[in-house]
Steps between C-alpha positions, in 0.01 A plus 500: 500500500754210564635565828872328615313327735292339259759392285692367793186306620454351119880379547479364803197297421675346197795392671300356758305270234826424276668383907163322566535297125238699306641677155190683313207311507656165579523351835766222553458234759587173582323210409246384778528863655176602686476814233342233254176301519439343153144371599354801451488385114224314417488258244478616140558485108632734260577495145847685361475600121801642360438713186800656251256766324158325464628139418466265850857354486491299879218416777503298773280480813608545873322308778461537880385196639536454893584210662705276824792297460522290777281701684680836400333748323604592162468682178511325184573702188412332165619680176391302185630651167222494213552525090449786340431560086795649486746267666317190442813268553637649782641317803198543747579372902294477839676655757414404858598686777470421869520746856461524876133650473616745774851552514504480086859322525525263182471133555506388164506579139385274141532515169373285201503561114338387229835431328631245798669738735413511826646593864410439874673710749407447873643833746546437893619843624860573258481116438417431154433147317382394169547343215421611135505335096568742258454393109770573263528404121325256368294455851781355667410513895769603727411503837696636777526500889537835728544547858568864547542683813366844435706791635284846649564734268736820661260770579597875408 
């Protein structure tokens, strides 16, 4: 039997979570918080294979490699789109990401494409700088300067 007590305990412990930041199963935290420790992941590969019925439509393969930036620990995340049957001519990129191996804050962030496109986006804290070339018709490169300061987002 549910007892008012119970139910009032069950309350309680959710508004505690939802004052502490935690909705559900997600916890939200600052970046470079003490609640995260990104080195417990070691470094790894895994391929993604997207299917629509049986036909493979999209792969690509993730990589955790771990490494130091000027003697800082960090994660690099390589994501390198591969052809398919199916979509033989489509646009296929290497994404590289880079973090704080502890704090997981984001330090920088890459793109290339076989079609010409690329980006480079370095992130200090809400500092962001890059630049990027997109290809429009007829492989026209554009390419394009940002310096963004990035705002925290409102919390709920």
């Amino acid at each position: 039997m549910i007892t008012p007590a119970a139910v009032a305990l069950v309350v309680l412990s959710v508004v505690a979570s939802v004052a502490d930041g935690q909705r559900g199963d997600t916890i939200y935290t600052d970046v470079g918080s003490p609640a995260i420790d990104g080195r417990i992941f070691k470094p790894h590969a895994a391929r993604v294979r997207i299917y629509r019925g049986d036909s493979l439509v999209a792969q690509w393969l993730n990589e955790l490699r771990l490494g130091d930036s000027a003697g800082r620990p960090v994660m690099r995340w390589v994501t390198t789109g591969e052809a398919v049957p199916l979509t033989p001519n489509r646009v296929l990129s290497v994404l590289r990401q880079t973090y704080d191996a502890a704090t997981m804050a984001p330090l920088g962030y890459s793109s290339q494409a076989n079609n010409g496109a690329w980006s480079s986006l370095g992130i200090d804290g809400n500092r962001v700088r890059g630049k990027r070339c997109l290809v429009v018709q007829q492989r026209a490169l554009i390419s394009t300067d940002a310096h963004h300061r990035v705002r925290p987002k409102n919390r709920r």
